[in-house]
C-alpha positions in Angstrom: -9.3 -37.0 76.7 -7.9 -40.2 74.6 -9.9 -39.9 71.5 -8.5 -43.8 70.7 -10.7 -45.3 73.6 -14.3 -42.7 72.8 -17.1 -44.7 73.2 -18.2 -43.5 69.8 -16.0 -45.5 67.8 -14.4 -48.3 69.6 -15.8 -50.8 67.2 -14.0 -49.5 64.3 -10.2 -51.2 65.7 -7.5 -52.7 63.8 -8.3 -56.5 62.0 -4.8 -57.6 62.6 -6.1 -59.8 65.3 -8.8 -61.9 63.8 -6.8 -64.8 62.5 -5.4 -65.5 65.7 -8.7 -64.8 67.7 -10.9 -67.1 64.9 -8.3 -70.4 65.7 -8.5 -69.6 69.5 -10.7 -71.9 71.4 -11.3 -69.7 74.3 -12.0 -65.8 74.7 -8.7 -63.9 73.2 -6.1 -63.9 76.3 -6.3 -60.1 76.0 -9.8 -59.6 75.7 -11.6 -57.1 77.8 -14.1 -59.0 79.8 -18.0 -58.1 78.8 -19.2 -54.5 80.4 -22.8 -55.8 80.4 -24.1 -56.4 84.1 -23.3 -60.1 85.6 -27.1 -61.0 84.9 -26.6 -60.1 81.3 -22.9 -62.2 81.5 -24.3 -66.3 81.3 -23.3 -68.5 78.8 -25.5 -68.6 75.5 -28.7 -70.5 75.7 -30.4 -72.6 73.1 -34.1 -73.8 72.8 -33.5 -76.2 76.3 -31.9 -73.6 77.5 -34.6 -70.5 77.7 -36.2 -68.6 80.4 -39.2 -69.6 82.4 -42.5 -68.6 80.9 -42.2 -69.0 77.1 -39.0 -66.7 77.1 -36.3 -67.7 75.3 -32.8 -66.3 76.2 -30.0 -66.1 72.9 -26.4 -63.5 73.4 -25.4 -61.5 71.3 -21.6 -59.9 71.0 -21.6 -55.7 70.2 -19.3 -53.2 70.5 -20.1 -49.8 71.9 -21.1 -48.3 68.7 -24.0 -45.7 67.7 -25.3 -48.0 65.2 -26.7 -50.4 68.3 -29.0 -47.3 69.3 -32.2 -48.8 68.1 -30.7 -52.1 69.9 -30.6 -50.3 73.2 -33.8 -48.8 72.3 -35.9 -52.4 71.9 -34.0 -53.7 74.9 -34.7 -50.3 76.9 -38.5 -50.5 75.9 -38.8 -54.3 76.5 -39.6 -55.0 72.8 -37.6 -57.9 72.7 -39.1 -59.1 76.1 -42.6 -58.7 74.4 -41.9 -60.9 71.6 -40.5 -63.7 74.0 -36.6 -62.7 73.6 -34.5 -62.2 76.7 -31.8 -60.4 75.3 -28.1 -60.9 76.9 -26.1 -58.3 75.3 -22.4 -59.0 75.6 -19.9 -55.4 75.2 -16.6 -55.9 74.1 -13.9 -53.4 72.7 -13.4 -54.9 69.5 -15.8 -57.6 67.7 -12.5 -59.7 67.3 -12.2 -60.5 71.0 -15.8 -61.6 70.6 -14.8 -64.3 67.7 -13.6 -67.0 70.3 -16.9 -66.9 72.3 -18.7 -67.1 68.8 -17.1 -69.8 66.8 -17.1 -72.3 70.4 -21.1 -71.6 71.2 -20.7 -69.4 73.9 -22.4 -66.6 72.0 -25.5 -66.8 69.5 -25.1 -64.3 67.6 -22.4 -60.9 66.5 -22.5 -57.4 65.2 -19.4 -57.4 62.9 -18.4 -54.9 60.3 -18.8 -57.1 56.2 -15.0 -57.4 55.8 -15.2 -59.3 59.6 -17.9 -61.0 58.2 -15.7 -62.0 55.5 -13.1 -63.6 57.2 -15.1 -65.0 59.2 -17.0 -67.0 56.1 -13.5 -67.3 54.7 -12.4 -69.6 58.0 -15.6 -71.3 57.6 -17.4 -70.2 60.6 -21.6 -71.1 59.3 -23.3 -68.3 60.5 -26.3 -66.0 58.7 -26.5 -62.4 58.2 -30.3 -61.7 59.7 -30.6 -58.2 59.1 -28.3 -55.1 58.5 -27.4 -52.7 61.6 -26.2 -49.5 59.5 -24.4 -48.5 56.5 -21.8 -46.0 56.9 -22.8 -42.8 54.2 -19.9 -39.5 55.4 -19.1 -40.9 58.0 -15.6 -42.2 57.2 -13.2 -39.7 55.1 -9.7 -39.2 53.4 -8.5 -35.9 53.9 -6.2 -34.3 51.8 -4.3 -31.1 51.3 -5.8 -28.8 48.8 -3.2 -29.3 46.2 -3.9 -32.8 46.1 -6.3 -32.6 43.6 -7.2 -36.1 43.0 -6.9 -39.9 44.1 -4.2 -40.4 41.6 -2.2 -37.5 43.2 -1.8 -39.9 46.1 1.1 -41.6 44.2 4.3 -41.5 45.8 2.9 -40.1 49.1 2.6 -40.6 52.8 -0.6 -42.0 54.0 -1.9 -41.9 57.9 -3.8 -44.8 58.3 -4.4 -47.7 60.8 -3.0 -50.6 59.4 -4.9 -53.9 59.1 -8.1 -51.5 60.7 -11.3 -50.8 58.6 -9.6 -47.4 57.0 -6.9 -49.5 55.7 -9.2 -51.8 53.4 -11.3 -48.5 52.4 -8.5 -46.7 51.4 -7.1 -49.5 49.3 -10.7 -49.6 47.5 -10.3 -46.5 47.0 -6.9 -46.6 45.5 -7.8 -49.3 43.2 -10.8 -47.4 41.8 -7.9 -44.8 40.7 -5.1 -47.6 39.6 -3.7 -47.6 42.0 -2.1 -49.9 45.1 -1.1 -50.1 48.4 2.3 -50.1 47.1 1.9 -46.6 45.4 1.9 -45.1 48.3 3.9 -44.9 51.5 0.9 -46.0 54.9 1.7 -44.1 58.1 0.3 -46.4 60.6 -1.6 -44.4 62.5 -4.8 -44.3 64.3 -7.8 -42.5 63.5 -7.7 -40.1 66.4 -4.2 -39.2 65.7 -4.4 -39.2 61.9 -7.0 -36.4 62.2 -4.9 -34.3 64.5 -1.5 -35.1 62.3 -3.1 -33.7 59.4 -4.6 -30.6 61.3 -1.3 -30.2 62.8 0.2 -30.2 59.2 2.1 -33.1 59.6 0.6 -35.2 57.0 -0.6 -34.3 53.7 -3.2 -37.3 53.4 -5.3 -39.2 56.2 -8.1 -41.5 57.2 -10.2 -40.4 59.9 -13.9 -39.9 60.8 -16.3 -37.7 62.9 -16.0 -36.2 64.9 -12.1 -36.4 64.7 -12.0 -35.4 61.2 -14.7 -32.4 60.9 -12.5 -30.9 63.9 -9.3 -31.5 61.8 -11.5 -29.5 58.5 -12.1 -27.2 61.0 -9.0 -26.3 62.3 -7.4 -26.5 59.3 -8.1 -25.1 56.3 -5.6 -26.4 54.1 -7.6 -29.4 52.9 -10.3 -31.2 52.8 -12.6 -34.3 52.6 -11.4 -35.5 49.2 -13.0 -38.9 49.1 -15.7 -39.9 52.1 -17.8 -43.6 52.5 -20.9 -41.6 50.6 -19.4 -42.6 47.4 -18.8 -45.6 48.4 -21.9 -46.2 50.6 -21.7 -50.1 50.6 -18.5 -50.6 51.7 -18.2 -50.3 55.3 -21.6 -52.0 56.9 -22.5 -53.6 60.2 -24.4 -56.4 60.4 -26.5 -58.7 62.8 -25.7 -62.1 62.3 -26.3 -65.7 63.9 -24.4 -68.8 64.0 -26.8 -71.3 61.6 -26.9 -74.1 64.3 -28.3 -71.5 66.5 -30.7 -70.4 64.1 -32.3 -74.0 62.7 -32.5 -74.6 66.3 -34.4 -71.2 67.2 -36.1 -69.5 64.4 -38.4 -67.8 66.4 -36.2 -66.3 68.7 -34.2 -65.1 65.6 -37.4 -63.8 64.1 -38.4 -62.2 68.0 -34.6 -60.5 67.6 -35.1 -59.2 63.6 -38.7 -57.8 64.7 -37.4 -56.4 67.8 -34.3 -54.4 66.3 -36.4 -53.0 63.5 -39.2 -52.0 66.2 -36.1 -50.2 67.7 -35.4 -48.7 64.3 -39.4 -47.3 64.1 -39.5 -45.7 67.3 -35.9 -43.9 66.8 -37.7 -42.6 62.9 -41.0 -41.8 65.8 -39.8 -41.0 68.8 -35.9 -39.5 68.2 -36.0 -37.6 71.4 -36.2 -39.9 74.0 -34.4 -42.6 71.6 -31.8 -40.6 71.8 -31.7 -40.5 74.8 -32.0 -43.7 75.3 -28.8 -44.3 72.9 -26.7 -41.3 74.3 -27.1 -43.2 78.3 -25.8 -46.5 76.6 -23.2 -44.8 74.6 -22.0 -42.1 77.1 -22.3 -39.3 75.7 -24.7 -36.1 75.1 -28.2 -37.0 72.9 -27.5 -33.6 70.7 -24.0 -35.8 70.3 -25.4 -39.0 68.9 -27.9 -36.9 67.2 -25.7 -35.1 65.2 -23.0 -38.4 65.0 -26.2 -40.7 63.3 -26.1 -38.2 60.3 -23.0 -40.1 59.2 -24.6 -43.8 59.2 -27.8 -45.4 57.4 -30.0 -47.5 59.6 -31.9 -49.0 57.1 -35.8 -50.2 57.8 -37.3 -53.2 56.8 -37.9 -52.1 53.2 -33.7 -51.4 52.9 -32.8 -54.6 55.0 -35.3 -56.9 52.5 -32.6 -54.9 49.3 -29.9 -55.2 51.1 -30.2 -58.9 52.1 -32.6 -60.4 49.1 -33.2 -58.4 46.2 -30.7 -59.5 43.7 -32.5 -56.6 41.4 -31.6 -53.8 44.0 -28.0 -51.9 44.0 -28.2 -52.1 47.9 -27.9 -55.3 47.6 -24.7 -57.1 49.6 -24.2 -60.0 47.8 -22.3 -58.0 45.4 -20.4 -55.7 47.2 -19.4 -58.4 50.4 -18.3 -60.9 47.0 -16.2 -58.0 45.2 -14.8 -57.3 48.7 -13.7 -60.8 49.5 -12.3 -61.1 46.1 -10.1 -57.9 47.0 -9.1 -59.0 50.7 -8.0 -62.4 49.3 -5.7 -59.8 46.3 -4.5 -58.3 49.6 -3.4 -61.5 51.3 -6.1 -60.9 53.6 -7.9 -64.1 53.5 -6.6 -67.3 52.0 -9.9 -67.7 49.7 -13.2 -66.5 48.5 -16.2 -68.4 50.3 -19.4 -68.7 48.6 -21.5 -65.7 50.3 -24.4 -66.4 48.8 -25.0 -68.8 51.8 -24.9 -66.2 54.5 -27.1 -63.7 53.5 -30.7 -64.7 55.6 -33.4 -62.4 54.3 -36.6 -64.8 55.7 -36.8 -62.7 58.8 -37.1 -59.1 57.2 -39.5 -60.4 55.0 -41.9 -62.3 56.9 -42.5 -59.4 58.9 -45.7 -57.5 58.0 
């Protein structure tokens, strides 16, 4: 099996293709067209644009990701339909290929990881952050050999990490929290999949990987372990739900329809986790004891934790901080070429009008 194409983690790919795909006016030349059924591939509709009867249709662009399961659940269920959404959900292999469609109107709305959202804010692409998908918590590790006995030991050594991908900004977080910089040590550009297995293999003394590539690495190998995993750094890697702000002032109800649906999604996972995950493991492919035991390395917060996340300037959970430390790091990195005002994007109205 090719680990680099599992269903399970195709939405975590390298960034390194975002600038180009933001300027481009049409889907990315390279871009895997949508796996979503034909009746599910239309362009985006706005309020004049909606389904007979009182339904309103909006798209959204997701990756195949397990953080979408209570998404497949409302859509399975017909929660959205019940609250006057038709749903068109739009799968690509990376959100990046899904930029083009975004910024030109031919989708509503996108499930991007808060450094996409980033750049995206940084280009000046209005959209706003309506509610949070999942947080990662373990799910994302740096292994290390055991004599590595801290980050600081990282100096001077060889690193296995995609470059420009989601590991490659964690890591240099994580570095920095220690003193140190990209620069202090040497990156192996290497994907996650492969990382794992180089450092099981003993090739590598550090690596970025995740599960289930890296508890098989552990596993296998017991000279090292998780020396640093997204748990202590639980606000760092997040996927969001966001729509662009046109599409909202003209649609707030279907917006609202989408935040009430998703979070319904989220209830009847917390409920019902048996037949939610099977729901979740037919969309995603794989086994329901697989996503099962794969969700115990994300957060999907309720309403309660979307309403910190997105509008309780009081709460730690809340993003604000994190995404504006974050862009302030990216644009250290030469990432982005400046730090937009993020306090526009976060939308909390629709977590907290709900009762």
């Amino acid at each position: 099996m090719n680990f680099s194409k599992s269903h399970r983690w195709t939405r975590r790919q390298a960034l390194w293709m975002m600038t180009g795909a933001i300027a481009g006016a049409s889907v990315h030349a390279c871009a895997k067209p949508p796996e979503a059924p034909s009746a599910q591939s239309s362009s985006s509709s706005t309020a004049s644009g909606g389904a007979a009867g009182g339904v309103v249709a909006a798209s959204i662009g997701i990756t195949t990701w397990i953080g979408n399961t209570p998404l497949y659940i409302a859509q399975e269920k017909g929660f959205f339909k019940d609250l006057g959404l038709d749903l068109k959900i739009k799968v690509f292999d990376t959100v990046a290929q899904a930029f083009p469609a975004f910024t030109s109107g031919q989708l509503d709305g996108l499930a991007p990881v808060t450094s996409e959202a980033v750049t995206l804010a940084s280009k000046g692409v209005d959209f706003k952050i309506v509610t949070v998908e999942d947080t990662s918590v373990g799910a994302d590790v740096i292994l290390a050999r055991n004599s590595i006995k801290s980050i600081k030991d990282f100096k001077g050594k060889k690193v296995a990490v995609e470059l420009g991908g989601i590991g490659h900004f964690f890591l240099l977080q994580i570095l920095a929290e220690a003193g140190l910089t990209g620069k202090d040590v040497t990156l192996v550009n290497t994907p996650p999949d492969a990382a794992a297995a180089a450092f099981q293999a003993g090739k590598v003394e550090i690596a970025y990987s995740y599960s289930p590539f890296s508890d098989k690495a552990i596993a296998a190998q017991k000279d090292g372990r998780v020396i640093y995993s997204s748990k202590q750094m639980p606000t760092a890697i997040a996927d969001l739900y966001l729509f662009s702000s046109k599409f909202i002032q003209a649609n707030p109800k279907t917006v609202a329809a989408f935040v009430e649906g998703n979070l319904k999604g989220v209830e009847f996972l917390a409920t019902n986790r048996k037949e939610g995950l099977e729901i979740g493991a037919a969309k995603l492919k794989i086994k329901p004891e697989e996503l099962d035991q794969q969700l115990k390395g994300i957060r999907i917060p309720d309403k309660a934790t979307n309403i910190a996340m997105l509008g309780d300037a009081s709460s730690d959970q809340y993003l604000l901080k994190p995404m504006t430390k974050l862009a302030a790091f990216l644009k250290d990195q030469g990432q982005i070429q400046t730090v937009p005002d993020l306090s526009k994007v976060l939308e909390p109205q629709y977590v907290t009008a709900l009762k």
